[in-house]
Legacy VTK file of the C-alpha trace (Angstrom):
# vtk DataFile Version 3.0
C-alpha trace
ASCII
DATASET POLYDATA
POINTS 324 float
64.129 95.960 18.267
66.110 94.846 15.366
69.799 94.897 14.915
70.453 97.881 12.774
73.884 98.669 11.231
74.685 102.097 9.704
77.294 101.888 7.104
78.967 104.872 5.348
81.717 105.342 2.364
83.987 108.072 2.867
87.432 109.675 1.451
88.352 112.653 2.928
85.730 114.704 4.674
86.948 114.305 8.307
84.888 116.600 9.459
81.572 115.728 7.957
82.445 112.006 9.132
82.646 113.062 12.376
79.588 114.684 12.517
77.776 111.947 11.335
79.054 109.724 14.125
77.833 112.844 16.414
74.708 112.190 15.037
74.548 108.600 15.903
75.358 109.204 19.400
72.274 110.968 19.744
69.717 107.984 17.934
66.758 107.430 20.655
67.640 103.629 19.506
71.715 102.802 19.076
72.386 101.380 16.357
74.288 98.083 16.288
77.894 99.842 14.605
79.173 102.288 12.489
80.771 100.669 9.456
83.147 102.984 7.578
84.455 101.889 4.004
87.433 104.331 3.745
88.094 104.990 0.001
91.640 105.937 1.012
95.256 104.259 2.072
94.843 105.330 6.115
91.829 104.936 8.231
90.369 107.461 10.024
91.184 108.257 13.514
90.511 110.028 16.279
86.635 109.884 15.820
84.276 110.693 18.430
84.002 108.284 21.149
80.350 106.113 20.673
78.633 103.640 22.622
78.530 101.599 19.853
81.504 99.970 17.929
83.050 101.712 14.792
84.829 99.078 12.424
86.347 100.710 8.900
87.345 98.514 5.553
90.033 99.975 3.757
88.788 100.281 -0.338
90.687 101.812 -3.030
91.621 101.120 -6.425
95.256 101.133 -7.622
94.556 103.903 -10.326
93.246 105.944 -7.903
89.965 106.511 -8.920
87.054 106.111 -5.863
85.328 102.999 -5.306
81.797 103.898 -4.730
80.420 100.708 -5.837
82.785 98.133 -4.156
82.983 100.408 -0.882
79.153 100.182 -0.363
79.701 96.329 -1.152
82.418 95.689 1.456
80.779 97.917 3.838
77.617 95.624 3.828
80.013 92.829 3.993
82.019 93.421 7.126
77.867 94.580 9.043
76.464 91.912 10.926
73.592 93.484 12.185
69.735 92.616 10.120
69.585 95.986 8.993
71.516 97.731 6.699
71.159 101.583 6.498
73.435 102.977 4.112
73.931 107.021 4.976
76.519 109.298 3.171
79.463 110.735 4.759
78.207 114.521 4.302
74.591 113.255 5.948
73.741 114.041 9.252
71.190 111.262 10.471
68.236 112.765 12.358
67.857 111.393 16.129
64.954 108.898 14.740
66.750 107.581 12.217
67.475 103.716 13.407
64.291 104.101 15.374
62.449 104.674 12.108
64.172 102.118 10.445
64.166 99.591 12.723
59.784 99.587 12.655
59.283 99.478 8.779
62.119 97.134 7.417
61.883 93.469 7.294
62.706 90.882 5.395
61.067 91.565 1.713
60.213 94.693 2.609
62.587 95.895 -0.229
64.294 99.226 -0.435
63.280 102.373 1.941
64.487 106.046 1.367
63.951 108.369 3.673
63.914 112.265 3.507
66.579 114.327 3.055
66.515 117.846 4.419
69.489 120.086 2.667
71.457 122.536 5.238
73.225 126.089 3.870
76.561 127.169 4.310
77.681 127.421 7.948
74.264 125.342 9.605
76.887 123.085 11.571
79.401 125.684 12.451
78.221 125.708 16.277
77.619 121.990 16.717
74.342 119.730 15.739
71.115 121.806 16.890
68.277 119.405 14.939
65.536 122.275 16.007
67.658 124.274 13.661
68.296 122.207 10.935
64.317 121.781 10.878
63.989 125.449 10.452
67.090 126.052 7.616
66.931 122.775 6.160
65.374 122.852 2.624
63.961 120.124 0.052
65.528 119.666 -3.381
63.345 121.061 -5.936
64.177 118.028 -8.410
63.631 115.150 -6.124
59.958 114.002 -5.100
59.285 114.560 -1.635
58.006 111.778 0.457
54.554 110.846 1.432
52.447 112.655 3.915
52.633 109.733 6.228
54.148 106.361 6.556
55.361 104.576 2.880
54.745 105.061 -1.022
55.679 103.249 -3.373
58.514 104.449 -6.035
57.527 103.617 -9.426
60.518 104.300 -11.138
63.745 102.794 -10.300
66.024 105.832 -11.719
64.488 108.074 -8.898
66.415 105.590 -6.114
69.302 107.512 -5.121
72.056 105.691 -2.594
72.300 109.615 -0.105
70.320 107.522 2.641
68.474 104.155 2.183
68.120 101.166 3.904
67.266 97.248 3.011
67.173 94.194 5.336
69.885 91.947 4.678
67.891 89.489 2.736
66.926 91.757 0.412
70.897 92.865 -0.049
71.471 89.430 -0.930
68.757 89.166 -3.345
70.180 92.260 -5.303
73.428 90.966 -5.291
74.648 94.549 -4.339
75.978 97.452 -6.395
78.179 96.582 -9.761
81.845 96.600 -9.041
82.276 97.754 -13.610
81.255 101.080 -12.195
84.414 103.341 -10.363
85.058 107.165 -10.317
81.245 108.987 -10.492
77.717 108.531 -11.840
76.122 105.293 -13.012
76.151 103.354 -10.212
72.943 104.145 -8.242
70.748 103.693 -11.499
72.193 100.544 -12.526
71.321 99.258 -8.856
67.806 100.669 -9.156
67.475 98.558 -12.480
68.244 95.172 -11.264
66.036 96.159 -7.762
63.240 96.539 -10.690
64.605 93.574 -12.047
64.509 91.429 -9.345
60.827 92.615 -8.025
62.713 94.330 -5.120
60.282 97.220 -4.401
61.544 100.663 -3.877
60.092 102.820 -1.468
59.856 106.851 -0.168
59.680 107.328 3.456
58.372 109.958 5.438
60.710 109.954 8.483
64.139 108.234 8.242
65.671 111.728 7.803
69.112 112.956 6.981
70.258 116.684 6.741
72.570 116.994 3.988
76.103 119.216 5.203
76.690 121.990 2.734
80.061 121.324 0.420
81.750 122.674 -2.827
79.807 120.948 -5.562
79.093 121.243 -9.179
76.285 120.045 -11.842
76.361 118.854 -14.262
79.297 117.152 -12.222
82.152 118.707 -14.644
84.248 118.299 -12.501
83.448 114.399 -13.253
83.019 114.334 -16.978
85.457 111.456 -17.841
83.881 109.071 -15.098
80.519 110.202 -16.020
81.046 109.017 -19.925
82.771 105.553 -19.180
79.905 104.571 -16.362
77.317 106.003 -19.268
79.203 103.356 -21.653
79.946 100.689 -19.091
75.797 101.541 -18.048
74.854 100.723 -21.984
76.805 97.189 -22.582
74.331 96.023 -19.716
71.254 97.856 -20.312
71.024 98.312 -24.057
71.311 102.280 -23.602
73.249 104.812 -21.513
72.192 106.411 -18.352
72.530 109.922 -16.971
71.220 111.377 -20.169
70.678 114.791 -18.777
74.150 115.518 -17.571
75.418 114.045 -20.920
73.303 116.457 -22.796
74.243 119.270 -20.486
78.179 118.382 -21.052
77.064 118.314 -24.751
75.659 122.179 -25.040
78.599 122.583 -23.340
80.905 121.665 -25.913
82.589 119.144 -23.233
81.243 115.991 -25.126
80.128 114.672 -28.740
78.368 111.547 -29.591
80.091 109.799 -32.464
79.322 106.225 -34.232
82.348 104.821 -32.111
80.798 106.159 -28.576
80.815 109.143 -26.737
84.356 111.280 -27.259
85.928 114.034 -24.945
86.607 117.049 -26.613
87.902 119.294 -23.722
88.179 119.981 -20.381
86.058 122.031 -18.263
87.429 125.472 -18.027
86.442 128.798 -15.631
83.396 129.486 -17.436
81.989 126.229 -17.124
83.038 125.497 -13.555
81.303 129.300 -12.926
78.314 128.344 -14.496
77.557 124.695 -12.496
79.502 125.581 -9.138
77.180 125.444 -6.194
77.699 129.187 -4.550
77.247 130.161 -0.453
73.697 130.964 -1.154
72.897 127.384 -2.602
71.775 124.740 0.109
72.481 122.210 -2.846
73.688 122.499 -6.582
70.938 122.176 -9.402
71.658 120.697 -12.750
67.765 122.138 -13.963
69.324 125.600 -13.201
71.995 125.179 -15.549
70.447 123.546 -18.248
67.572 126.089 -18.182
70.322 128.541 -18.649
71.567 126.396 -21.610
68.558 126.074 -22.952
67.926 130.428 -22.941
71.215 130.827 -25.190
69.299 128.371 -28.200
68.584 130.344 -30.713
65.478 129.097 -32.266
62.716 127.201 -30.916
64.043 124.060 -32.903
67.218 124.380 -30.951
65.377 124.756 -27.514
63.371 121.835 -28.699
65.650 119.566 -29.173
68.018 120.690 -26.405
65.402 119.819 -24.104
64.843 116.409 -25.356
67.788 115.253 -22.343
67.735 111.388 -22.466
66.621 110.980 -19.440
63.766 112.908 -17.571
65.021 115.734 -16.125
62.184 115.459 -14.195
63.061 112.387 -12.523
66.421 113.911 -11.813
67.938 109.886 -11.363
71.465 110.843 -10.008
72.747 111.776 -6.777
73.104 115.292 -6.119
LINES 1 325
324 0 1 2 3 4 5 6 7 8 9 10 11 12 13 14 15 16 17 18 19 20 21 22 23 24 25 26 27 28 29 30 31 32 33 34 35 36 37 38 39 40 41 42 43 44 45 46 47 48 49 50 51 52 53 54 55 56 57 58 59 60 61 62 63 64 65 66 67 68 69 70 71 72 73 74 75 76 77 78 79 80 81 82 83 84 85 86 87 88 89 90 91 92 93 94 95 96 97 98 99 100 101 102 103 104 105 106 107 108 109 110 111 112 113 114 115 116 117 118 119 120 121 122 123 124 125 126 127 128 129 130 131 132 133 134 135 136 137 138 139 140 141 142 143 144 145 146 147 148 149 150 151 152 153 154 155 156 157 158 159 160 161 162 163 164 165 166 167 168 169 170 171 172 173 174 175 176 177 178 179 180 181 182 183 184 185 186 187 188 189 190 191 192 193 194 195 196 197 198 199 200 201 202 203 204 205 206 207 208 209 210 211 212 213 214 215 216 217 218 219 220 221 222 223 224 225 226 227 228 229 230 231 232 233 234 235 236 237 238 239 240 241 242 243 244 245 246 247 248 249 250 251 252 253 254 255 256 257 258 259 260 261 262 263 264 265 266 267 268 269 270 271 272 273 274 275 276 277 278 279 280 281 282 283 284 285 286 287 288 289 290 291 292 293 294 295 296 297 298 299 300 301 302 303 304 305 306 307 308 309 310 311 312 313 314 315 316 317 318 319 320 321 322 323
């Protein structure tokens, strides 16, 4: 069996951390280490004991803002094993994960995403129970599902999403890993999708590899993110030739958050209680929707120009390209 090494990126969230290290205890094949990049001045301690070692790279940035592209960077720097299988800190990995894994990745094999199974408010309360999370554990609506069996093909980069996926090491170092211009939220995972496309690094849905997504606080449109959603849109533009996450841009537009002027996109506010009402995931949400909120937008147009052209979101909506 290959060497597989599960890395994570984490500030905070001591408790979803620790259940995914739970999880890994329970893998019908061990994985090789746990390698934590904390986004944060202390690392973690007191985790669960493993069978398997757990080594953690301090990564922050001296304005503060998170480092989600250098921490998955320097996370995949300090693994050693063949395998890397990147899995967020609020993702439970399913007993077959590194099993999984381990049988479909090798070396220009490209990228593999597995499914993601989202859990409601309160799943994890009384300890991991996978028999349970199969039951309550729900799709999102906006992402595609994976195939009926074994591997597909994604053709379109902006659907690769960094929740859970995995590459052998020789394809990391072909991609030359995630670009350090992009700090604070949004941007990032598209941009990396790109140059995969670029590079003729194929991207690939999974059925199997599965991850149960822990229920948090969460809001989209990310709000709560708007300035480091605009500068990666920018920063996302000077390399591409035009901005990504069009659909949250639009949505902070209608909004009155944003406007698009001949000098770049300007702030014109901060989010206030009506807006954080309107995009805050709730109790009865397994996972926060930006469709629902821009469908709710899109009811106050007036006239069926309006609607027509709110709609028209940059990017598919469809396609849904950003982490949620």
């Amino acid at each position: 069996m290959r060497n597989v090494s599960v890395l994570t990126i984490a500030h905070g969230r001591e408790a979803h951390l620790h259940n995914v290290i739970l999880g890994l205890t329970q893998q019908t094949v061990p994985p090789r280490e746990l390698v934590i990049a904390a986004m944060q001045d202390d690392p973690y301690d007191n985790l669960p004991e493993t069978d398997f070692p757990i080594h953690q790279v301090q990564v922050t940035r001296p304005d503060g803002e998170l480092a989600l592209a250098a921490a998955r960077n320097a996370a995949a720097a300090k693994a050693s094993g063949d395998i890397l299988a990147f899995v967020d800190v609020d993702c439970i990995p399913h007993p077959e994960l590194v099993a999984d894994l381990a049988g479909v990745i090798y070396e220009k094999r490209g990228l593999v995403m597995g499914e993601v199974a989202y859990l409601p408010q309160g799943a994890v309360e009384d300890g991991l129970n996978f028999d349970e999370f199969e039951v309550v554990g729900v799709r999102h609506s906006d992402r595609q599902g994976p195939p009926a069996e074994g591997l597909r093909r994604c053709e379109d980069y902006r659907c690769f999403w960094s929740l859970s996926f995995a590459m052998h090491r020789t394809d990391w170092d072909r991609s030359g890993g995630f670009d350090e211009g992009y700090f604070g939220y949004g941007g990032e995972d598209t941009d990396f999708g790109r140059v995969l496309d670029a590079r003729g690094i194929d991207i690939w849905w999974m059925k199997g590899a599965k991850v149960y997504h822990q229920y948090h606080d969460h809001c989209m449109p990310p709000i709560h993110h708007v300035e480091a959603v605009v500068r990666n849109a920018e920063y996302f533009a000077t390399r591409w030739g035009h901005r990504t996450m069009g659909h949250w841009l639009h949505a902070f537009r209608l909004m009155g958050l944003i406007e698009n002027t001949n000098e770049g996109l300007k702030i014109l506010r901060k989010p206030n209680d009506a807006d954080f009402a309107l995009c805050r995931q709730t109790g009865d949400m397994p996972y926060a929707n930006s469709r629902r909120v821009m469908d709710k937008l899109l009811r106050d147009f007036n006239t069926e120009e309006e609607r027509r052209a709110a709609a028209r979101a940059g990017d598919d909506l469809v396609s849904m390209i950003a982490a949620e």
